[in-house]
C-alpha positions in Angstrom: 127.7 78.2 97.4 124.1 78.4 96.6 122.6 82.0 96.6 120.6 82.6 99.4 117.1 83.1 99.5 115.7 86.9 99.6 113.7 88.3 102.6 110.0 89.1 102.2 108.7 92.2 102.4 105.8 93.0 104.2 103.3 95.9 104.4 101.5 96.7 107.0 99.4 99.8 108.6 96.0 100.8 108.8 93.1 100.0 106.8 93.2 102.4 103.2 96.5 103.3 104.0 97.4 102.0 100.4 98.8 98.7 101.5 97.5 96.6 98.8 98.3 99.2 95.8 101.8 100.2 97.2 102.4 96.2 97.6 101.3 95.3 94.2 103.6 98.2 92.6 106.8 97.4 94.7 106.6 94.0 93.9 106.2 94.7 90.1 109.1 96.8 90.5 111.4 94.2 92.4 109.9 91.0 90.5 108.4 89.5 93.2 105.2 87.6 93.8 102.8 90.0 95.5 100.2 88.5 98.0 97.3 90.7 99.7 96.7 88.6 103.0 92.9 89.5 103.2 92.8 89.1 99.1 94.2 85.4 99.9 91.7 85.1 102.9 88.8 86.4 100.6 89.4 83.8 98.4 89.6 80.4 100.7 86.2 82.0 102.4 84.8 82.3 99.3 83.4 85.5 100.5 84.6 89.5 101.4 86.4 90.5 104.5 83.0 92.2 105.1 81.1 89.5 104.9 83.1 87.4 106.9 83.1 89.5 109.1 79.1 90.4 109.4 78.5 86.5 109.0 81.2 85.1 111.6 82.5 87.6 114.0 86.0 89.4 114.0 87.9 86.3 116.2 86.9 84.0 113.3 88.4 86.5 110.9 91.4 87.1 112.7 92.2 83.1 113.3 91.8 82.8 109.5 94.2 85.7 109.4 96.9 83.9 111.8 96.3 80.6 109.5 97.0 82.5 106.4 99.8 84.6 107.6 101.5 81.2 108.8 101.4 79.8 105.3 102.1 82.7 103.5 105.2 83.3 105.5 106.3 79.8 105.1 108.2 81.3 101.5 110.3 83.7 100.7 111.3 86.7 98.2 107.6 87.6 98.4 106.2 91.1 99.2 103.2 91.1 101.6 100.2 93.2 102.3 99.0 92.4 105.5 95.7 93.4 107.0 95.1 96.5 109.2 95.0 94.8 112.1 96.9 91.9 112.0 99.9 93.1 113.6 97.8 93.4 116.8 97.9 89.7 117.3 101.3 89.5 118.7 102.3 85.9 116.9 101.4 87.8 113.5 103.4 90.5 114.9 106.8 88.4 116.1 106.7 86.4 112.9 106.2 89.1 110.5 109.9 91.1 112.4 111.2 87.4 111.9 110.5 86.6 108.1 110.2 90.4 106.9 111.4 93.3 106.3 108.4 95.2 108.3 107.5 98.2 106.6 103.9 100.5 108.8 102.9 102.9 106.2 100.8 105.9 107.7 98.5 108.5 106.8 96.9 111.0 108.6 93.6 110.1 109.7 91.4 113.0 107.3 93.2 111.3 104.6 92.6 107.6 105.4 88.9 108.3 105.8 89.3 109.9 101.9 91.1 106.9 101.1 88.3 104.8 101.9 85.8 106.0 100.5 83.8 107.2 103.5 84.0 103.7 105.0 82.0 101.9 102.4 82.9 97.6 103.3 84.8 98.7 105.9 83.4 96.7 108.8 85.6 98.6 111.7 84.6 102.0 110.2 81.0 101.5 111.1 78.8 104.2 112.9 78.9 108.0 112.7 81.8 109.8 113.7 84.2 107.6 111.3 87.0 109.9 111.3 87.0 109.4 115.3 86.9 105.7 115.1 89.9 105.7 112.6 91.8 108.1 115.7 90.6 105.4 118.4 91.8 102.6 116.4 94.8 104.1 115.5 95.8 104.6 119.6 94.8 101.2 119.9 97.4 99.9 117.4 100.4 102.6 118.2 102.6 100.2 119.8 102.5 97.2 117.5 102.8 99.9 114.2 106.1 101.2 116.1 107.5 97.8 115.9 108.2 97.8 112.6 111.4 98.0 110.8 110.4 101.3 109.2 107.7 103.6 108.7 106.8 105.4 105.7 104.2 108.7 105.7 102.3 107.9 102.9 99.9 111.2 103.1 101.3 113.1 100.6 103.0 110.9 98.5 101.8 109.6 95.7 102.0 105.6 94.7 105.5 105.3 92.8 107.2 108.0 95.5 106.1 105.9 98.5 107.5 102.4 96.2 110.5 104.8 95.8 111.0 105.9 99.9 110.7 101.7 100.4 113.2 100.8 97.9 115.6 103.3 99.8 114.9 102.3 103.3 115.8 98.7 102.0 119.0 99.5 100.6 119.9 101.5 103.9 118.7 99.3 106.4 118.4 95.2 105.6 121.3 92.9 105.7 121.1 90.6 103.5 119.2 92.9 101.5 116.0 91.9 100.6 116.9 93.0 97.2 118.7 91.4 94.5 122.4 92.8 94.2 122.9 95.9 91.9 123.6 94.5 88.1 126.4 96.9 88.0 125.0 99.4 85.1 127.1 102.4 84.7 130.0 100.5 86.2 133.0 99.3 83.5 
């Protein structure tokens, strides 16, 4: 019987919530391909998230988004850093529960701002009262975070403990777990 094929695991959570870095080092840690879903969009626009969205408009970012998230979930055995928002779009959001194990890291607010960087090429985070915005937007995307399959507070963790708190809400929760079987170290 041929093995079967491993679940993908995908990131998701607001914008500098560490998404992208967290993503990269799990799937160094597990062996997987990593993919950055706004990395992957960056690079068929041939331009930055910010600039597409200054140049075309949100809606035109987040159908690319939809596009990309399609494709990308067409595989397995992959672990995923969605964008910030893209669980909003409830396709995005269905497919993701469907094909992943869902993982929302959070972060309080003060400490996303730190995260990024004041804002800097963030296009959402524009205007004065940024820590406010990341509040509003937060509220806005309460619901669709909840929907995950776990949730992970990232705020005073640092990279490798959060990789380590995703590694054991795998082994608790998925079945078939997303993770290769143990190779029996320690064991005679």
């Amino acid at each position: 019987m041929p093995a079967r094929a491993q679940k993908n695991i995908a990131l998701t959570g607001f914008m500098a919530v560490g998404k992208s870095v967290v993503g990269q080092r799990l799937a160094e840690r597990l062996r997987r391909r990593f993919v950055d879903l706004d990395k992957a969009i960056e690079e068929a626009e041939g331009m930055r998230v910010e600039e597409i969205f200054a140049r075309k408009g949100e809606s035109y970012f987040r159908a690319l988004e939809k596009r990309k998230l399609k494709e990308v979930l067409g595989q397995e055995g992959q672990v995923i850093a969605t964008g910030g928002g893209a669980v909003v779009d409830e396709e995005n959001l269905r497919l993701l529960k469907e094909k992943s194990f869902l993982i929302c890291l959070t972060a309080a607010p003060t400490m996303l701002l730190q995260r990024s960087g004041g804002a800097k090429g963030r296009p959402l985070l524009s205007g004065e009262d940024k820590e406010r915005r990341i509040a509003e937007l937060l509220r806005q995307r309460e619901k669709c975070y909840a929907q995950a399959h776990a949730h992970i507070d990232t705020t005073r963790l640092t990279v490798e403990e959060v990789v380590d708190e995703i590694m054991k809400e795998i082994r608790q929760r998925s079945t078939p777990s997303p993770l290769p079987s143990p190779s029996g170290r320690g064991k005679g």
